[in-house]
N, C-alpha and C positions, 0 to 999 in steps of 0.2 A: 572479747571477740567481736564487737558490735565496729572497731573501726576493721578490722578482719572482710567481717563481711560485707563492707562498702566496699571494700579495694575489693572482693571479690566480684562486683559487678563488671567491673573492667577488665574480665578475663580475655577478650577480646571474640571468643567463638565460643562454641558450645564445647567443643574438645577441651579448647583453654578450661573452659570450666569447670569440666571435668577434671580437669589434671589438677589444676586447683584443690578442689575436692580431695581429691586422693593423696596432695602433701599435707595438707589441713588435718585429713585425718591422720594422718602417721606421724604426726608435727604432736598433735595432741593424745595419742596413745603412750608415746613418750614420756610425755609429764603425768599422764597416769601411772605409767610404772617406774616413776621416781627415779629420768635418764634425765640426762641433760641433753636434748633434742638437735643442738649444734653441733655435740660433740657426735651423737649415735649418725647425723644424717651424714657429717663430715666425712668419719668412718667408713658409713656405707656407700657413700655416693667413690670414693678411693678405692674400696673394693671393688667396684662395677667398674672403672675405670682401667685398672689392673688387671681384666680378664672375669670374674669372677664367673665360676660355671651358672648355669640357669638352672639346672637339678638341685641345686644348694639353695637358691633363693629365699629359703624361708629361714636358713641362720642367718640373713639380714635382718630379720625382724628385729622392732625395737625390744619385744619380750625376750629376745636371744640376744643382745647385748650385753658383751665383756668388754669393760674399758682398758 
């Protein structure tokens, strides 16, 4: 993660940073629960693109992923 968090310096604002942040974390929750992080974000970012409700949001989670 050490080249990770160089490029995280160039998130450009504080927001960028935060958003950083918050795919970083869900990139790495991932591979703790033994997903393939390209395949679950793939997924979910298709879902959300497709309408997906916002009351539902937490079966996008990576611990709620069915491939």
């Amino acid at each position: 993660m050490t080249i990770t968090r160089k490029n995280s310096l160039f998130a450009g604002s504080d927001g960028g940073g935060r958003t950083w942040a918050t795919i970083a974390t869900m990139l790495q929750t991932a591979k703790m629960n033994n997903i393939d992080p390209l395949a679950w974000l793939s997924q979910t970012l298709e879902r959300i693109a497709n309408g997906w409700p916002s009351s539902e949001i937490d079966a996008l989670m990576p611990w709620n992923y069915a491939s």
